[in-house]
C-alpha positions in Angstrom: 44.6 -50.9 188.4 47.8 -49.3 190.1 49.3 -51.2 192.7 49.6 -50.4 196.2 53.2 -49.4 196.9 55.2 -51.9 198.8 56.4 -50.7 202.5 54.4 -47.3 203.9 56.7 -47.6 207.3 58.6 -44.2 207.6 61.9 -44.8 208.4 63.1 -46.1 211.9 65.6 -43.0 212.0 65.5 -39.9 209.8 67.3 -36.9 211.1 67.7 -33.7 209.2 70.7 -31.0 209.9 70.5 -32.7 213.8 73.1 -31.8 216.6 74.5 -33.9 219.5 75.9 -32.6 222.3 78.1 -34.4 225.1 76.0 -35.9 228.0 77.9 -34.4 230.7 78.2 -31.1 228.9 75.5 -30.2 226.2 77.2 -27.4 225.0 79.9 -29.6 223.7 79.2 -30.5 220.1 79.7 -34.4 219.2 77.9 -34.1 215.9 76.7 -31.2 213.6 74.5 -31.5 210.7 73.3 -35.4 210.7 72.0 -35.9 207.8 71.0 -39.6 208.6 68.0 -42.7 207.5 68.0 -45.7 208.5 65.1 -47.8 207.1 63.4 -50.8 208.8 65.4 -53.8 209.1 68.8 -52.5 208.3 72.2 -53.4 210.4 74.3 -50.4 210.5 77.6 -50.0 212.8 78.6 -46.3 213.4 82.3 -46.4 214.1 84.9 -43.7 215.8 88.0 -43.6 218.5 88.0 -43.7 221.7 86.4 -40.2 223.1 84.7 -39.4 219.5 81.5 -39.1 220.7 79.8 -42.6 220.4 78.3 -42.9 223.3 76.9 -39.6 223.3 75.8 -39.7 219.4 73.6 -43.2 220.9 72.2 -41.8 223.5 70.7 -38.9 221.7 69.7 -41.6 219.0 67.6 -43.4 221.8 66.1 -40.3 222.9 67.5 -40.0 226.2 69.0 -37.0 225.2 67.8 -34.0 223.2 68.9 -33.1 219.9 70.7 -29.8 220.5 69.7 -28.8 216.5 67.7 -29.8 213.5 64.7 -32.8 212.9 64.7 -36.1 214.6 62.1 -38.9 214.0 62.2 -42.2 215.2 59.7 -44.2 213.2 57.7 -41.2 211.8 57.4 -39.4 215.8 59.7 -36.4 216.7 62.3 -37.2 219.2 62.9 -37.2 222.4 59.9 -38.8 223.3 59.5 -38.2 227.1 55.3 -37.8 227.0 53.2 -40.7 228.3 50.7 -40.7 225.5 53.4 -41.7 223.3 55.1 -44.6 225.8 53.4 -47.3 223.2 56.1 -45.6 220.4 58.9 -45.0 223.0 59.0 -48.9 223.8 59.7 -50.0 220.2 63.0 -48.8 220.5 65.9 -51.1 222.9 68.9 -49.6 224.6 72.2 -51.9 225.3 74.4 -50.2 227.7 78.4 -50.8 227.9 78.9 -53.0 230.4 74.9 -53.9 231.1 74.3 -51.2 233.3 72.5 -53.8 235.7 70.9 -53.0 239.3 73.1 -55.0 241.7 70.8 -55.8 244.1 68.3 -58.3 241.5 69.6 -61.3 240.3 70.5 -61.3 236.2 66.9 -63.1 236.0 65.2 -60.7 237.6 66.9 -57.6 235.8 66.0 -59.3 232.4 62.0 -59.4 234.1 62.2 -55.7 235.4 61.1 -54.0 232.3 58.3 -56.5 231.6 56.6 -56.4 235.4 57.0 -52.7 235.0 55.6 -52.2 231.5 52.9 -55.0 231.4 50.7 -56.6 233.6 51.9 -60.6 232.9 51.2 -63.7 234.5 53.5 -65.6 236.3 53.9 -68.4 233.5 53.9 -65.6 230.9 56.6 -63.8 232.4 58.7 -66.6 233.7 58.2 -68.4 229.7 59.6 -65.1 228.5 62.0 -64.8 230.7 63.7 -68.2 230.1 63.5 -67.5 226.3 65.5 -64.4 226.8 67.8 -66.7 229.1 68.2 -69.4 226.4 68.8 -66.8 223.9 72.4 -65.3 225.7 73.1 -68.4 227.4 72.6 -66.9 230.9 70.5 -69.5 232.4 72.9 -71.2 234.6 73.9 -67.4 236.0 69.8 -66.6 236.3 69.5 -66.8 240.0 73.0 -64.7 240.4 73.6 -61.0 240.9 75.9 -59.2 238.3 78.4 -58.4 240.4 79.1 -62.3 240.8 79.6 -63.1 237.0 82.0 -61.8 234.6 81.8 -58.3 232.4 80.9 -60.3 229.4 77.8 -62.0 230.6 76.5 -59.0 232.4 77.0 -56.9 228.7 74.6 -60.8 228.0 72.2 -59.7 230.8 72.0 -56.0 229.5 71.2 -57.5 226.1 68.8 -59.7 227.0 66.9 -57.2 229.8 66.7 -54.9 226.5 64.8 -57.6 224.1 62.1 -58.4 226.9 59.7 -55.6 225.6 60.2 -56.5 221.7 62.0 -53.7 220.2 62.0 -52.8 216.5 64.6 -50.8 216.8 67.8 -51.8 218.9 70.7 -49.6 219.7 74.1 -51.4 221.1 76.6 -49.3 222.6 80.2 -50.4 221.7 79.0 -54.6 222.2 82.3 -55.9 221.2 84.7 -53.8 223.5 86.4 -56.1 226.1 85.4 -59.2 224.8 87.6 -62.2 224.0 87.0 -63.5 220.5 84.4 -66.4 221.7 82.1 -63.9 223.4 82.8 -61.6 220.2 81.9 -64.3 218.0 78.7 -65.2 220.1 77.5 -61.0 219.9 77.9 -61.1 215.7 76.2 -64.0 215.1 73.5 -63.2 217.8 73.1 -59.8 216.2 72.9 -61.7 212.8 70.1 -63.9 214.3 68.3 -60.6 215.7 68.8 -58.8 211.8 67.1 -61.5 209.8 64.4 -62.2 212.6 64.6 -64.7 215.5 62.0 -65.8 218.3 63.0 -63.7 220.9 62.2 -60.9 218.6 58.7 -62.4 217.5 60.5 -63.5 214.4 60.2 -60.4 212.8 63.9 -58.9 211.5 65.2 -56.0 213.7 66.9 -52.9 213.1 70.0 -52.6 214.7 72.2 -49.7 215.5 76.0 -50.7 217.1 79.0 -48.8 217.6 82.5 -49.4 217.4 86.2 -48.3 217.7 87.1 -51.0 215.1 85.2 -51.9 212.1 86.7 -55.1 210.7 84.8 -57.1 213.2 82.1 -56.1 211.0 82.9 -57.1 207.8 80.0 -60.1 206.8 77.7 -58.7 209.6 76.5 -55.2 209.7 75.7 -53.8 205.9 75.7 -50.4 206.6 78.5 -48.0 208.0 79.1 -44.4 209.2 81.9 -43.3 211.1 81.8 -40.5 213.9 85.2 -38.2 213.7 85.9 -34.4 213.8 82.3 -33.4 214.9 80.7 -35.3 211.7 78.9 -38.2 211.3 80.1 -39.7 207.6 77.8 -41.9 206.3 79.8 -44.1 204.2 77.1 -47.3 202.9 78.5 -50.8 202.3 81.5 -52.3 203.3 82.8 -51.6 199.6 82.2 -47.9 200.3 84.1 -48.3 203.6 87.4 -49.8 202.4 87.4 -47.4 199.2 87.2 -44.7 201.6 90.0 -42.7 202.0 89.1 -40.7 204.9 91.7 -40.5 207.5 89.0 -41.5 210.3 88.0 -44.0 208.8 91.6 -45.7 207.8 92.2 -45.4 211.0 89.6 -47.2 211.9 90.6 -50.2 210.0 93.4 -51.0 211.4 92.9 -50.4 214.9 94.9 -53.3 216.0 94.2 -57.1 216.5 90.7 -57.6 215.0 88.3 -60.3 216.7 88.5 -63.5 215.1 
């Protein structure tokens, strides 16, 4: 009797010959020719310099922009996906802004709950347990009933974190987590990211795939276990952390040793 094989899932990403363009200028080519897969439950960091594209390259990861050439999928469905009969698939996949990206006017509690009373029709217990889960989780409950603009940059990139998780993602893109912390809010993002990877409560214990970038990779090392690095229009898909340090791109030296590294 042949057995079954083991995981059906497609891939969380697969693109083929894909293009990104700049945000504020589509035209503007950030990436040619992705050639990319990441499978379910893998921790990649995708690494370049300042202006290389990152931001831009995530965004068009997390469908909220177009691929400006070549095949996207995101979980087996062709990207962007803008249609409402395929919300359901569009909500397994979490955006973390730089900087949170929070609405000033709600309080941080009430930014986390935004996406949930929007999305789902909740009870009061079930959203407020949730909630304070989420709060627990980042360490933001004694800043719940404040408004972002009355707590530091690093808990609102907290809040931002913790407003994307309320939906349960599979998938979870981070846009550049690390930059302008010190090295105990850098240390608290790593090993939250690590909790997140191999499967916590707050994400139904179930390990999540995880996308981050960065403009310095040795952060890194012990966390993420796969690495690409964005430079000259090309995303270079380098594999382990062994593969990164044997590398002898330019780019990608650079990148490792990009100054004082996060303890």
């Amino acid at each position: 009797m042949n057995e079954a094989p083991a995981n059906l899932s497609p891939p969380a990403i697969a693109m083929s010959g894909v293009g990104a363009g700049a945000n504020r200028d589509p035209g503007v080519t950030v990436a040619a020719d992705v050639r990319w897969t990441v499978n379910l439950g893998e921790f990649w960091v995708v690494a370049g310099q300042q202006h290389s594209g990152k931001t831009d390259f995530l965004m068009m990861v997390g469908g909220l922009t177009a691929p400006t050439a070549g095949e996207y999928r995101f979980l087996g469905e062709p990207m962007p996906i803008f249609e409402e009969t395929r919300l359901s698939e569009r909500l397994k996949l979490g955006f973390v802004f730089d900087g949170g990206q929070l609405l000033g006017h709600l309080t941080v509690a009430e930014n986390i709950a935004l996406p949930l009373r929007y999305h789902f029709d909740l009870g009061s217990e079930e959203l407020q347990s949730r909630v304070r889960a989420l709060l627990d989780f980042t360490e933001l409950r004694p800043w719940a009933n404040s408004t972002p603009g009355t707590v530091g940059r690093s808990w609102q990139q907290r809040a931002g974190l913790a407003r994307a998780l309320a939906l349960g993602p599979e998938v979870l893109l981070l846009d550049s987590p690390l930059t302008g912390l010190d090295a105990r809010h850098a240390h608290w993002w790593l090993n939250g990211l690590d909790q997140l990877s191999r499967g916590h409560g707050v994400g139904h214990g179930k390990p999540m795939t995880l996308v981050a970038t960065a403009d310095d990779l040795r952060p890194w090392r012990g966390h993420a276990k796969h690495f690409a690095c964005l430079a000259d229009q090309r995303l270079l898909v380098l594999g382990d952390w062994l593969a990164v340090e044997n590398c002898r791109e330019q780019a990608v030296c650079d990148l490792l040793d990009a100054g004082p590294a996060h303890d």
